[in-house]
C-alpha positions, 0 to 999 in steps of 0.5 A, a space after each residue: 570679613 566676619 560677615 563673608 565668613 558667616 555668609 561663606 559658612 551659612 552657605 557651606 556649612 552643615 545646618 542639621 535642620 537644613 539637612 534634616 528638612 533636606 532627607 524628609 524631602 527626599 524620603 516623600 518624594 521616594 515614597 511619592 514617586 514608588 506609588 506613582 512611578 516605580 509600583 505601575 512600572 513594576 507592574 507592567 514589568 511583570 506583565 510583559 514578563 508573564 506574556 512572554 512566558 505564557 509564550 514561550 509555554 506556548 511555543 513549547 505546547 505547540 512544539 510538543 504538539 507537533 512533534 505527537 502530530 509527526 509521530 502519529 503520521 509517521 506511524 500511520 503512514 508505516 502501518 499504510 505502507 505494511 497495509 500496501 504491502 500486505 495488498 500486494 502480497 495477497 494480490 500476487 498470490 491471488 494472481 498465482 493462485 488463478 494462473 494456476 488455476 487457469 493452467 489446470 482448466 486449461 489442461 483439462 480442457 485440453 485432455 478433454 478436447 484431445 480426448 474427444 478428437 481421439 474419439 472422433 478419430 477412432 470413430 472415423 477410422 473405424 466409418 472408414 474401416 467400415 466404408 472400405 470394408 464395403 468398398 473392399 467386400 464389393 469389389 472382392 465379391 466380383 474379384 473373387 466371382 471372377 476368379 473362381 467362376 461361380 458365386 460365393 457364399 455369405 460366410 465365404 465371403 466374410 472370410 475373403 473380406 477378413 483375409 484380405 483386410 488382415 494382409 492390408 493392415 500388415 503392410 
């Protein structure tokens, strides 16, 4: 039983070089697997880290980007909006401006046109004043050579014809 016993104790009990060969194992196969496993994982760890955040920089850059972008528009888009008003604005008082002027052109071409006819009438009253004049002086020569029997002088004349022009311009 002794040599079970041994046997037995050999294989359960605690052999300080055994134990000791056993942790200079486990120390190499660490040191070993850190240089070769643990330092290149780390590594592209890290990488993927940093491409990550250079993306996320990035999108940040892209976003503060755009959001200058949007400003700039908006700001160009209300100063064009204000530029489109302010043509407006000019057009109509361009518009009102000739409306008006049109309006005092066509007054005075009205004032001259009325003018003119008033002329023109004044002249054609005063050619038909002038052709009834004769028509009446003529006729009245013979009326009052008629009349009277003899034959009337110039100035006699004249003084019928005035006579009897002032009686037809009171009726």
């Amino acid at each position: 039983m002794k040599v079970v016993f041994d046997a037995f104790e050999s294989f359960v009990g605690v052999n300080v070089w055994t134990m000791l060969f056993a942790w200079c194992n486990l120390l190499i196969i660490y040191l070993f697997l850190k240089k070769i496993l643990f330092k290149p994982v780390k590594n592209m760890i890290d990488s993927r880290q940093q491409e990550v955040d250079d993306m996320y920089q990035n999108a940040e850059t892209a976003e503060a980007d755009a959001k200058a972008m949007k400003a700039e528009y908006e700001e160009k888009l209300a100063k064009a909006n204000e530029e489109s008003e302010e043509i407006l604005r000019t057009a109509q008082r361009r518009a009102i401006l000739k409306e008006e002027e049109i309006l005092k052109e066509a007054a005075v071409e009205a004032t001259r046109i009325r003018d003119r006819a008033e002329g023109e009438i004044a002249m054609e009253k005063k050619r038909m004043l002038g052709e009834i004049k004769d028509e009446v002086s003529g006729m009245a020569i013979d009326i009052a050579a008629a009349v009277i029997g003899r034959e009337v002088s110039p100035t006699e004349h004249e003084q019928l014809i005035d006579s009897f022009i002032d009686e037809l311009g009171e009726n």
